[in-house]
gemmi code that builds the backbone of each chain (N, CA, C; Angstrom):
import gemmi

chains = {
    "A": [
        ("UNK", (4.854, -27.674, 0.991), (5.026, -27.076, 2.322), (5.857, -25.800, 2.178)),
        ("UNK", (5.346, -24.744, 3.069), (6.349, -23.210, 2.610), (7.522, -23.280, 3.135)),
        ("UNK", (8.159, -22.785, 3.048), (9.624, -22.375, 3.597), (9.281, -21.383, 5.524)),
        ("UNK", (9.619, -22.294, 6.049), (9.564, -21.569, 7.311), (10.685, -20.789, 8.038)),
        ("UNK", (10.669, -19.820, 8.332), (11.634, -18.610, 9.044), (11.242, -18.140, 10.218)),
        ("UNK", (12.187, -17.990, 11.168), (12.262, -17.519, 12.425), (12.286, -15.761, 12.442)),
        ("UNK", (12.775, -15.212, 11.369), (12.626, -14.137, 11.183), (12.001, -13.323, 9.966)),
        ("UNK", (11.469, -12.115, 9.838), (10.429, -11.819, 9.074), (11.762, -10.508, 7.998)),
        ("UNK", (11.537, -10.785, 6.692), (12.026, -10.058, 6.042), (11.524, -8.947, 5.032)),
        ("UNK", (11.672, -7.811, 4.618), (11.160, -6.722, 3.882), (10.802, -7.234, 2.790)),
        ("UNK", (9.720, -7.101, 2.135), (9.216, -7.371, 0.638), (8.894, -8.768, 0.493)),
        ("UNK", (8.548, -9.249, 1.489), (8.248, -10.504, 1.582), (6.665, -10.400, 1.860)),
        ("UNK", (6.009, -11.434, 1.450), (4.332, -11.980, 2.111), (4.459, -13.142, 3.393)),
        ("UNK", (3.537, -11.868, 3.972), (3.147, -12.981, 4.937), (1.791, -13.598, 5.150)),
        ("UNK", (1.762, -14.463, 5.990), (0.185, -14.341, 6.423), (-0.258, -14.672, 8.072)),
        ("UNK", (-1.334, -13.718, 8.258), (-1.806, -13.883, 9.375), (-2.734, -15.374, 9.713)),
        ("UNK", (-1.990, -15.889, 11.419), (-2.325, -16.478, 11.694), (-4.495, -16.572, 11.967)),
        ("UNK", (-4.110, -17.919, 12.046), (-5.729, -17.990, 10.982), (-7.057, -17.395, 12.510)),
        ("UNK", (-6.354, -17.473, 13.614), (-7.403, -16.770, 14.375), (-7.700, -15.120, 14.613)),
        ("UNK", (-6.434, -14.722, 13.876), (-6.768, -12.836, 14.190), (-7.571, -12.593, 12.758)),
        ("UNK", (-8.536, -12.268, 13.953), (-9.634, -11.142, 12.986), (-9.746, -10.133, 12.489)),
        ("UNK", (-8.911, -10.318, 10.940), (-8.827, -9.287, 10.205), (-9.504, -9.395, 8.865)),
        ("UNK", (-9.797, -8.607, 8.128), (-10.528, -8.774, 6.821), (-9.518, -9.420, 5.717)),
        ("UNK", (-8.357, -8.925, 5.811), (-7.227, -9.066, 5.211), (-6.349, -10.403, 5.710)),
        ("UNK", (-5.634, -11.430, 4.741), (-5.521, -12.436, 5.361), (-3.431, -12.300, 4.902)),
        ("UNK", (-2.949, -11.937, 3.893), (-1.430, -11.573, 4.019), (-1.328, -10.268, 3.384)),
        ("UNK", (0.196, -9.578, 4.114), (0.390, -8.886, 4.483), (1.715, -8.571, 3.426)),
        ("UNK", (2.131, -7.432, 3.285), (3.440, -7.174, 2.242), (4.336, -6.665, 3.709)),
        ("UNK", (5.455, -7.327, 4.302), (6.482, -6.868, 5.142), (7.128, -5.723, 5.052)),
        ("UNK", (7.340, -4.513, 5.319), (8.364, -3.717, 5.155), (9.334, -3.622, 6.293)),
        ("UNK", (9.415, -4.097, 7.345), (10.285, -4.427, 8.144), (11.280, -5.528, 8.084)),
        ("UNK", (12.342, -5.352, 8.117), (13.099, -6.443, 8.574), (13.707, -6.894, 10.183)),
        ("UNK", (13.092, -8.217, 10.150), (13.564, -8.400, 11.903), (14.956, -9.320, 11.861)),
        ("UNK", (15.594, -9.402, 10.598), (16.901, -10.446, 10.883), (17.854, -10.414, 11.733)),
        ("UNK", (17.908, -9.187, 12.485), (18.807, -8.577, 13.548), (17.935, -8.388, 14.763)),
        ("UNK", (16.537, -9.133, 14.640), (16.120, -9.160, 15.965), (16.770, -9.139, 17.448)),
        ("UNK", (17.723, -10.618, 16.924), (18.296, -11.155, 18.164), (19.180, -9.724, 18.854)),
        ("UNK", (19.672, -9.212, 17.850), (20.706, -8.131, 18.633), (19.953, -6.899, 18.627)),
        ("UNK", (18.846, -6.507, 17.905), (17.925, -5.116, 18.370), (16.869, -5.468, 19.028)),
        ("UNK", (16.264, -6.509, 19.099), (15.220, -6.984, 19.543), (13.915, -6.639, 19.111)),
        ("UNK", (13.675, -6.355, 17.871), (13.120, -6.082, 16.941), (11.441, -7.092, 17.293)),
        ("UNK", (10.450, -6.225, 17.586), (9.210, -7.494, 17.910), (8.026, -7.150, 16.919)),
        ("UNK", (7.778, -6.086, 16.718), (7.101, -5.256, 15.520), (7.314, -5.434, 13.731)),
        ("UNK", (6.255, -5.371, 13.500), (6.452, -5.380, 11.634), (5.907, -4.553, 11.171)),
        ("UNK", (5.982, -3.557, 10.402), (5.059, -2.385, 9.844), (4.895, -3.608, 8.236)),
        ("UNK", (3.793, -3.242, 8.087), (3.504, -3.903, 6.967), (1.759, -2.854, 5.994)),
        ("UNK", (1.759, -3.516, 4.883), (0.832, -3.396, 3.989), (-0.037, -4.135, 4.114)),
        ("UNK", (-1.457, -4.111, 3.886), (-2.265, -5.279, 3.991), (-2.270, -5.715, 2.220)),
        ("UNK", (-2.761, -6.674, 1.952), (-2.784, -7.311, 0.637), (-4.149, -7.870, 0.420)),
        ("UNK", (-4.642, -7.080, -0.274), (-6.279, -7.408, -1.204), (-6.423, -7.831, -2.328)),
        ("UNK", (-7.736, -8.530, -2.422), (-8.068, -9.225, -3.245), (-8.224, -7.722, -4.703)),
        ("UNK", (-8.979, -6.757, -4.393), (-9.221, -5.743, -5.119), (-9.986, -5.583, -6.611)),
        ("UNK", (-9.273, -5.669, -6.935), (-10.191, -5.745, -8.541), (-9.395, -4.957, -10.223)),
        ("UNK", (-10.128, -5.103, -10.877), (-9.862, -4.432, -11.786), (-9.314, -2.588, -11.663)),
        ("UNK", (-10.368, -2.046, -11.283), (-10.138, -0.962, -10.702), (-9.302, -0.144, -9.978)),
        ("UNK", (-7.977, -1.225, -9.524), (-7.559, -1.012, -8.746), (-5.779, -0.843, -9.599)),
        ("UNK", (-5.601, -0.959, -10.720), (-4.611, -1.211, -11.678), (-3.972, -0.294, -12.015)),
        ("UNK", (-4.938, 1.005, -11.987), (-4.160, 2.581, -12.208), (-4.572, 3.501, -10.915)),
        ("UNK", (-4.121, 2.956, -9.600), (-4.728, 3.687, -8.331), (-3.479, 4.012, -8.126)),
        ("UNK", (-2.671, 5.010, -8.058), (-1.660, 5.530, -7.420), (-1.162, 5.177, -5.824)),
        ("UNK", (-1.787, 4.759, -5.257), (-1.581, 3.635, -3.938), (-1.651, 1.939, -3.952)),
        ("UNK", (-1.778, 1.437, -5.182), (-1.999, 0.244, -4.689), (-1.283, -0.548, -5.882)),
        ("UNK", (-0.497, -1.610, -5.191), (0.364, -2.560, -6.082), (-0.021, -3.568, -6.308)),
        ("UNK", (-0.279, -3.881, -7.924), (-0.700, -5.432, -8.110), (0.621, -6.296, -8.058)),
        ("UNK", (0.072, -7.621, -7.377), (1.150, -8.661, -7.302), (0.783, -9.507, -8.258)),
        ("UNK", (1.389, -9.890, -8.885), (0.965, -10.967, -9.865), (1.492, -12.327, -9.078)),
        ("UNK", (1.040, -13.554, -8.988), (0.864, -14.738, -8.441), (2.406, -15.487, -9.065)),
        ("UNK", (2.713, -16.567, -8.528), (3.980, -16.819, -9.448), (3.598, -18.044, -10.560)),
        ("UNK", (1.832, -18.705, -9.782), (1.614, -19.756, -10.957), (1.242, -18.473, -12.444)),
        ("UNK", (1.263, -17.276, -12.401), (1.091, -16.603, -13.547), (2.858, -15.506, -13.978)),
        ("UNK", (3.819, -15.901, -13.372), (5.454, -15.661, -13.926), (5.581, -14.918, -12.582)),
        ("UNK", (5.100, -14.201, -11.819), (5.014, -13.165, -10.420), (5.723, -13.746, -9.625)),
        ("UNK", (6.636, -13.091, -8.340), (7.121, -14.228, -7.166), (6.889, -14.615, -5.809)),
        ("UNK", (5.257, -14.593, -5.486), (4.572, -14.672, -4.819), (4.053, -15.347, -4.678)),
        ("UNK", (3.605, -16.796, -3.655), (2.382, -17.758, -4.184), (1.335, -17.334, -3.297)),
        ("UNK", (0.450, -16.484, -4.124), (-0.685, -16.210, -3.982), (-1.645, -16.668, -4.868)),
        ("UNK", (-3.163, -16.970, -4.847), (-3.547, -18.042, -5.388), (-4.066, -17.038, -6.372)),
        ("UNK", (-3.911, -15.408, -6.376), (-4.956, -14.810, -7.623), (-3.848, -13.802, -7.400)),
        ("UNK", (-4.687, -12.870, -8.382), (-3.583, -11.916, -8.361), (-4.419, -10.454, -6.951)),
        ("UNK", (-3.499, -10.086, -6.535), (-3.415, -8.958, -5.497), (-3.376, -7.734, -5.479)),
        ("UNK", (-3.368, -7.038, -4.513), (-3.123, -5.461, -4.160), (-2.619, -5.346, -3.001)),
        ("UNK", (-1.281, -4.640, -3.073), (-0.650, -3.915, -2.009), (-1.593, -2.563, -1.810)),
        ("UNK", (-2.812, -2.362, -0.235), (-2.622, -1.297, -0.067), (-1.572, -0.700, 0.112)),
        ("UNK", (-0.964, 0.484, -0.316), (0.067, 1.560, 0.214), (-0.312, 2.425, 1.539)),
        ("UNK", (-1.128, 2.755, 0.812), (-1.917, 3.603, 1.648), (-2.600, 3.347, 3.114)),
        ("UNK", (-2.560, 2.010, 3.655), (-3.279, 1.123, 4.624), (-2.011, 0.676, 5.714)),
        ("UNK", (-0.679, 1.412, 5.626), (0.277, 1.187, 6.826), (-0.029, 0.803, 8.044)),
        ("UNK", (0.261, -0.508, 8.546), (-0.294, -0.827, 9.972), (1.581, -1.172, 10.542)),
        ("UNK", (0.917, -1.280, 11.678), (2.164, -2.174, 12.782), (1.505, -2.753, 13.659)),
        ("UNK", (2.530, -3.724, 14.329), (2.410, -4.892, 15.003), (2.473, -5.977, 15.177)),
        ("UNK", (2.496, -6.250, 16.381), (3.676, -7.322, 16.983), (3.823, -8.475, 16.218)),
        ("UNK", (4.765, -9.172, 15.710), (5.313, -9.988, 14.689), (4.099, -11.398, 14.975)),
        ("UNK", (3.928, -11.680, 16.383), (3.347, -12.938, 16.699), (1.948, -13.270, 16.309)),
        ("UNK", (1.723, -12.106, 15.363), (0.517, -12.605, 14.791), (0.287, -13.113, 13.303)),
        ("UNK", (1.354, -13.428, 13.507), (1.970, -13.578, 11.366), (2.189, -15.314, 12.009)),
        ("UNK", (2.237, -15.902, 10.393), (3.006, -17.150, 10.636), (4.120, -16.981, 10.670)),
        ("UNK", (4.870, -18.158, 11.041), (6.522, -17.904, 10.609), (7.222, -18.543, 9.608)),
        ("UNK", (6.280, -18.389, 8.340), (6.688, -18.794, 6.859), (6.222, -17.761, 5.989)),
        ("UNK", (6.912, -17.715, 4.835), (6.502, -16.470, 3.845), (6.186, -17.148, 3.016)),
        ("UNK", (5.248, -16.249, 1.598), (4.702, -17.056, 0.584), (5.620, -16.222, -1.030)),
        ("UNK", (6.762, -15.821, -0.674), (7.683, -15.754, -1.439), (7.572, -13.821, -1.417)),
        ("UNK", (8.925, -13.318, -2.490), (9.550, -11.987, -2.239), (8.844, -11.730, -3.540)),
        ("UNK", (8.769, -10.049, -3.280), (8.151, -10.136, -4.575), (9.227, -9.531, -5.958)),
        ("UNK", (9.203, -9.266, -7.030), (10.000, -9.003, -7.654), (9.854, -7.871, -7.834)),
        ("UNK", (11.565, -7.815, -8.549), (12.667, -6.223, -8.486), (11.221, -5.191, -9.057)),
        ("UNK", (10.445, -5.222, -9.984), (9.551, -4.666, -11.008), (8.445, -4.054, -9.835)),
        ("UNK", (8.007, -4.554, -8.963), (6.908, -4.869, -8.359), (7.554, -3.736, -7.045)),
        ("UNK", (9.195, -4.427, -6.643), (9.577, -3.523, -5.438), (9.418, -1.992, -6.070)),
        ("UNK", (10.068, -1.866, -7.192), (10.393, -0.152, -7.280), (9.294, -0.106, -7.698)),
        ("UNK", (7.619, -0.674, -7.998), (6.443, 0.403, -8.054), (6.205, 0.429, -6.504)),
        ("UNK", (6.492, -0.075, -5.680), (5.857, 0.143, -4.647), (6.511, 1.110, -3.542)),
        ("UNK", (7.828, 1.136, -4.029), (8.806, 1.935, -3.371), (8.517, 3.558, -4.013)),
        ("UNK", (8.180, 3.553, -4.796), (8.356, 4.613, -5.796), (6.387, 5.331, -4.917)),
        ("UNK", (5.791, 4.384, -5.321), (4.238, 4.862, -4.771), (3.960, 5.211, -3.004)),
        ("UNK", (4.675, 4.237, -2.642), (4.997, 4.619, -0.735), (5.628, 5.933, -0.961)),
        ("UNK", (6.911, 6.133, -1.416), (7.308, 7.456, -1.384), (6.292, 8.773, -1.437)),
        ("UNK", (6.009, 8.242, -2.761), (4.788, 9.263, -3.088), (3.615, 9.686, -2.111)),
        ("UNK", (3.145, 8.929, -1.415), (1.802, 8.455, -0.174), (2.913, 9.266, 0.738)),
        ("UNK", (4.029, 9.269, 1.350), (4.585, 9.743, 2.690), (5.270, 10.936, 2.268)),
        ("UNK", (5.341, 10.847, 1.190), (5.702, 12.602, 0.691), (7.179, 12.780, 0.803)),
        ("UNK", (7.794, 11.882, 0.802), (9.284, 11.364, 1.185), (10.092, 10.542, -0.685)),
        ("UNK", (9.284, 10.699, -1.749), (10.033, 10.557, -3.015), (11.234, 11.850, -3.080)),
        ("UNK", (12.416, 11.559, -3.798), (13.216, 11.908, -4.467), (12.443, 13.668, -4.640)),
        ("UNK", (11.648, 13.672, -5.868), (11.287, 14.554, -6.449), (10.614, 15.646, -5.326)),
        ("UNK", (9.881, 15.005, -4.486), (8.909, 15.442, -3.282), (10.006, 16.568, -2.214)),
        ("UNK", (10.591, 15.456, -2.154), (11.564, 15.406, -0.981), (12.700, 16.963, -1.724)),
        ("UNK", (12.757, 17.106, -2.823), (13.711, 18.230, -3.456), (12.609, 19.040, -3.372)),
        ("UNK", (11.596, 19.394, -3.756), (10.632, 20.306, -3.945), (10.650, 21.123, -2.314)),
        ("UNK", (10.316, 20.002, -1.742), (10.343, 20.304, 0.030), (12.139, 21.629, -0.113)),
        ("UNK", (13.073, 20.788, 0.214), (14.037, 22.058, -0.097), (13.968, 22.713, -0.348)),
        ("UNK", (13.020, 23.279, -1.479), (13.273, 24.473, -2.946), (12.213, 25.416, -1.971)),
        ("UNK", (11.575, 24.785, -0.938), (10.479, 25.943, -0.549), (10.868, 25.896, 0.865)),
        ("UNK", (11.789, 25.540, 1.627), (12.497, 25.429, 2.690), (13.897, 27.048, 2.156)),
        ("UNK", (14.164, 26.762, 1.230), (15.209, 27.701, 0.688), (15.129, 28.875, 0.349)),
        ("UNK", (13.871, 28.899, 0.044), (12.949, 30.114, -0.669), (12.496, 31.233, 0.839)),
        ("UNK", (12.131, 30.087, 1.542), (11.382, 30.816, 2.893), (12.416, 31.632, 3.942)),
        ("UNK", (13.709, 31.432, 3.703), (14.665, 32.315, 4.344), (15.251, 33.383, 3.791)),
    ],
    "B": [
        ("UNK", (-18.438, 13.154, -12.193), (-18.223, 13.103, -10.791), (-17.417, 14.773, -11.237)),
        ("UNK", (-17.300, 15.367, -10.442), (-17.297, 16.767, -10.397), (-15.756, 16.562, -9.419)),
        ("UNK", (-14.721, 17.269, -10.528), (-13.305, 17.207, -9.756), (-13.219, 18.079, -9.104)),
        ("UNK", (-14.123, 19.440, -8.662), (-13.723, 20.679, -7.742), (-13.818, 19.660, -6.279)),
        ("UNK", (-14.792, 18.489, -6.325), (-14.571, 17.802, -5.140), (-13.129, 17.471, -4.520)),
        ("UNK", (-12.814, 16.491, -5.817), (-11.435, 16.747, -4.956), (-9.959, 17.595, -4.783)),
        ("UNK", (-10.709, 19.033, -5.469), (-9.661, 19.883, -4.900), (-10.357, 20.711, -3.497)),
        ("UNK", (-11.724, 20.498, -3.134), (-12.127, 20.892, -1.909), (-11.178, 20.032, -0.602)),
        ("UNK", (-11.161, 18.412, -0.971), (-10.730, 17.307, -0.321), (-9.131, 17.280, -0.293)),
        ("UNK", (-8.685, 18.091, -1.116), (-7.007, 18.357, -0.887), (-6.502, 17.185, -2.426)),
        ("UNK", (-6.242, 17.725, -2.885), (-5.922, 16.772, -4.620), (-4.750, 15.743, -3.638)),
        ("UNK", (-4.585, 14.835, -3.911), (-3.265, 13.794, -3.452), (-2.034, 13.455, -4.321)),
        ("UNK", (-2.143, 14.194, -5.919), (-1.412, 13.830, -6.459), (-1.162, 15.152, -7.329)),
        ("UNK", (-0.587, 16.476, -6.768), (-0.897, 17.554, -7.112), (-0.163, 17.443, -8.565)),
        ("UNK", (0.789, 16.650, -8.723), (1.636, 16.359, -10.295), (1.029, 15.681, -11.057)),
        ("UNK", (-0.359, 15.186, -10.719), (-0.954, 14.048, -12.022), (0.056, 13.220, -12.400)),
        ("UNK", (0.938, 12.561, -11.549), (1.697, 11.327, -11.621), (0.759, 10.060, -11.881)),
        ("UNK", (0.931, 9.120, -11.859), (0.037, 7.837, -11.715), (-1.217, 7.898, -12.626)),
        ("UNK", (-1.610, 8.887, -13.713), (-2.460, 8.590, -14.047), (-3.613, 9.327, -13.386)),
        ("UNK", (-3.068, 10.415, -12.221), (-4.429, 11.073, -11.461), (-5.031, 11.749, -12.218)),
        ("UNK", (-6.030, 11.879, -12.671), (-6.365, 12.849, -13.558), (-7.012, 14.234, -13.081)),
        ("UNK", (-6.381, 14.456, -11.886), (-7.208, 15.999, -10.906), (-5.924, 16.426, -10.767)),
        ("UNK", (-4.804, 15.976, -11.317), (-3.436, 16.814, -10.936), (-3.080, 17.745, -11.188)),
        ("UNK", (-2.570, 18.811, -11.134), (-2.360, 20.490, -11.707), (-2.021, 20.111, -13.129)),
        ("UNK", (-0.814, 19.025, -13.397), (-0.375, 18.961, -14.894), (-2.054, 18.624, -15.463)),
        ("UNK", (-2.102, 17.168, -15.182), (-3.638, 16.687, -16.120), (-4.263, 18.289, -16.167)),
        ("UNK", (-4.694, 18.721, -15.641), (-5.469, 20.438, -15.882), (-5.163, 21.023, -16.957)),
        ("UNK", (-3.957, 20.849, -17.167), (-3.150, 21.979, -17.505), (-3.259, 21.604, -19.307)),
        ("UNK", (-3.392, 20.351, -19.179), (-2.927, 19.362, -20.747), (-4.243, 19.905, -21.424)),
        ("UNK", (-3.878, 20.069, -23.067), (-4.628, 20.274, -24.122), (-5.752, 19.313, -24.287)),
        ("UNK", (-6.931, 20.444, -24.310), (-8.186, 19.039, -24.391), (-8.321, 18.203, -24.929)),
        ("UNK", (-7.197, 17.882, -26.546), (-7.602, 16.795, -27.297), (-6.883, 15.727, -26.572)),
        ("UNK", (-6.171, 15.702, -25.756), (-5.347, 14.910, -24.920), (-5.837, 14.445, -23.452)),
        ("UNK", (-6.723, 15.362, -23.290), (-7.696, 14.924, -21.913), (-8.511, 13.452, -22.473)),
        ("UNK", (-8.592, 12.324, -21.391), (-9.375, 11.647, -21.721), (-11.013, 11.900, -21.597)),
        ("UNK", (-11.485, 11.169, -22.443), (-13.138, 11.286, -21.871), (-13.627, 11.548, -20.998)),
        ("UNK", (-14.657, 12.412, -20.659), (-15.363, 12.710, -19.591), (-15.624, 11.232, -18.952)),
        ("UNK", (-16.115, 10.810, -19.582), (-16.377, 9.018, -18.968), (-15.518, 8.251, -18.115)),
        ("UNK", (-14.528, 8.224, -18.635), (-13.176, 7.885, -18.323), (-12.954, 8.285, -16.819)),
        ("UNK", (-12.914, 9.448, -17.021), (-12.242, 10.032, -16.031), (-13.094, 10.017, -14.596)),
        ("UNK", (-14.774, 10.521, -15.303), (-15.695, 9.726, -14.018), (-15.353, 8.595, -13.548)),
        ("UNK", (-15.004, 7.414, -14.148), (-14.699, 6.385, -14.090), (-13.598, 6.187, -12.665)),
        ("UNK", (-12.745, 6.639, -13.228), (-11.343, 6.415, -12.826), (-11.580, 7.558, -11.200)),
        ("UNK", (-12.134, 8.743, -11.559), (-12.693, 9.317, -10.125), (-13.507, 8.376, -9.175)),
        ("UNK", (-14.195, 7.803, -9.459), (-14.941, 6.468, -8.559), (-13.925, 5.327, -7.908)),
        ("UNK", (-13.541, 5.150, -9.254), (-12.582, 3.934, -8.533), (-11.624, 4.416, -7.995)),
        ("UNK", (-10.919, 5.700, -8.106), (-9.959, 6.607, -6.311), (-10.945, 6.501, -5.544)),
        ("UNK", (-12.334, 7.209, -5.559), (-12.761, 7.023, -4.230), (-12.722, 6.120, -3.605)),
        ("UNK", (-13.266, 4.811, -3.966), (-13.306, 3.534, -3.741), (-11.897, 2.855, -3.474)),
        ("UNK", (-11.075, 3.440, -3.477), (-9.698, 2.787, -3.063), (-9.609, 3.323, -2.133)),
        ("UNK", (-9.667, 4.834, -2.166), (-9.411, 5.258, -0.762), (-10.419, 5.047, 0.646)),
        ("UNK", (-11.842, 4.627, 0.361), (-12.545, 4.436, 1.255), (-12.301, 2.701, 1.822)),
        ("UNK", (-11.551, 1.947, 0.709), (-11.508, 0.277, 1.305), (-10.183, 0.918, 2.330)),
        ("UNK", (-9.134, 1.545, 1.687), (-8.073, 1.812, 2.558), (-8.843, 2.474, 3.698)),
        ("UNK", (-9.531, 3.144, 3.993), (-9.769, 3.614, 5.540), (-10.196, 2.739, 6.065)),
        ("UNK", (-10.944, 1.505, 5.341), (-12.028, 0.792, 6.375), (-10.999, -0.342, 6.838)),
        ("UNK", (-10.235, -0.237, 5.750), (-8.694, -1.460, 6.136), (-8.171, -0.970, 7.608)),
        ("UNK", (-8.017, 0.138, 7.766), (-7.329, 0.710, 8.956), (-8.190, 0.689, 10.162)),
        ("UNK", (-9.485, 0.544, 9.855), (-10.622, 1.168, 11.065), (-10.647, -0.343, 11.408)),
        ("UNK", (-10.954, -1.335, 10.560), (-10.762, -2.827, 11.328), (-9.501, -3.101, 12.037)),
        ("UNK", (-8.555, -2.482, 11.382), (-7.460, -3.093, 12.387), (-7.279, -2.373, 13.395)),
        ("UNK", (-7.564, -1.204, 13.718), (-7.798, -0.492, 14.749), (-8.886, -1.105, 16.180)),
        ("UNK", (-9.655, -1.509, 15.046), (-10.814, -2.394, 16.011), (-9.752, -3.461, 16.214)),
        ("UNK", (-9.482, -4.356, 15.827), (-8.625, -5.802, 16.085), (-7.795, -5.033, 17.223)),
        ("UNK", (-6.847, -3.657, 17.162), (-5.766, -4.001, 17.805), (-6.463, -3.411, 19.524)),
        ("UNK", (-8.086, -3.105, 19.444), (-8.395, -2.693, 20.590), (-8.266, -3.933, 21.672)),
        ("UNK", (-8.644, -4.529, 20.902), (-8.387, -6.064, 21.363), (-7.250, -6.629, 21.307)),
        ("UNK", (-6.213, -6.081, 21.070), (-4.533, -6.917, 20.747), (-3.821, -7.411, 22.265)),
        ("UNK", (-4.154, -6.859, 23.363), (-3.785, -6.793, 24.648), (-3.814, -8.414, 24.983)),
        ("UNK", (-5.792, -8.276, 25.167), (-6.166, -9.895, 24.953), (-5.162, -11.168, 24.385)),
        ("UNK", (-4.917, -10.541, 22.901), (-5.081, -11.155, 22.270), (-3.097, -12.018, 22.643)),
        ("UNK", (-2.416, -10.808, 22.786), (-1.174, -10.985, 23.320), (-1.094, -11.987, 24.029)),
        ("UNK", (-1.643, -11.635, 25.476), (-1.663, -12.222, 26.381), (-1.394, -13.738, 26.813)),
        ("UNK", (-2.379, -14.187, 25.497), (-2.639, -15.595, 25.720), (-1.089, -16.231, 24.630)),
        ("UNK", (-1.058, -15.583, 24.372), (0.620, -16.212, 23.110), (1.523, -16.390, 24.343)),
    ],
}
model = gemmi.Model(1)
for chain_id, residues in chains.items():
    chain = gemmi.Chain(chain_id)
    for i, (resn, *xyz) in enumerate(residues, 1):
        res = gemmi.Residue()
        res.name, res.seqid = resn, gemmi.SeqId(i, " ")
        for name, pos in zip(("N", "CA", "C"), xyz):
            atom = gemmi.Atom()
            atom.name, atom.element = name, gemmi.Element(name[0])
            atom.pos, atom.b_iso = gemmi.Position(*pos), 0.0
            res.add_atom(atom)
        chain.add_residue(res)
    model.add_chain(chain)
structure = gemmi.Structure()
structure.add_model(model)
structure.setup_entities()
């Protein structure tokens, strides 16, 4: 039986409840609602999570999860893909209110590192932006 | 697959980070270091194909959330 939570945490899997019709069945969290009660937090921006393929291993948007029955910290029954690139939101009540585990430190900074990259908001991105912000005055 | 396509389409990874191989650096690198033409067709297909599941990912949930009102409602 999963671990059930009242609130939804960042880097966590979720999954959508089994009547919304989506192609995609869990979700990678990037929101945290643990401070719901005092922001009132009702929304989750999240990733969708695909089945994907081989192909999908050197895509600059998309994160494989490895499963945890294969060392990964996720129980997902195969191994996955974080679209990056596939940012949705909305309202928390369509998720269950159990996760299928966090994923690991290895897994966060490719995906942190590749979101950056996709929103144009990395380190490196984000200095470049300056250097031609600086230039232009 | 012909990469002027995707510098018509706007390159996404203008640093050839990740392995893009349409990035200004990849260009730039000595041909014995370029991978195979094959390869790289290869690897051009399967971006497209990532990026077209990612749109259709978004266009369903777009469809779902036309319906989210509904769907609220009854919770």
């Amino acid at each position: 039986m999963p671990p059930t939570t009242p609130n939804f945490n960042r880097y966590y899997i979720y999954e959508l409840r089994p009547e919304v019709p989506l192609p995609f069945q869990y979700v990678l969290s990037l929101t945290s609602s643990e401070l719901d009660y005092r922001y009132r937090t009702n929304n989750l921006t999240f990733a969708p999570i695909i089945p994907a393929g081989p192909y999908a291993d050197r895509d600059p948007y998309r994160v494989p999860l490895v499963p945890a029955s294969a060392g990964g910290g996720v129980r997902l029954n195969r191994r996955m893909y974080v679209a990056v690139d596939a940012l949705q939101t909305v309202n928390k009540a369509v998720f269950l209110p159990s996760h299928l585990g966090r994923i690991t430190a290895g897994e966060e900074r490719e995906l942190v590192e590749k979101l950056g990259h996709w929103l144009g908001m990395s380190r490196q991105e984000v200095g470049e932006h300056r250097k031609d912000a600086s230039a232009d005055k | 697959m012909n990469s002027g396509n995707f510098e018509l389409s706007g390159a996404p990874d203008p640093k050839g980070r990740y392995g893009n191989p349409y990035g200004a650096e990849a260009r730039d690198k000595d041909s014995d270091r370029r991978e195979p033409l094959d390869e790289q067709a290869e690897r051009a297909a399967n971006y497209r194909r990532n990026r077209d599941e990612s749109l259709q990912l978004c266009n369903d949930f777009h469809a779902f959330y036309g319906s989210h009102a509904a769907y609220h409602a009854e919770l």
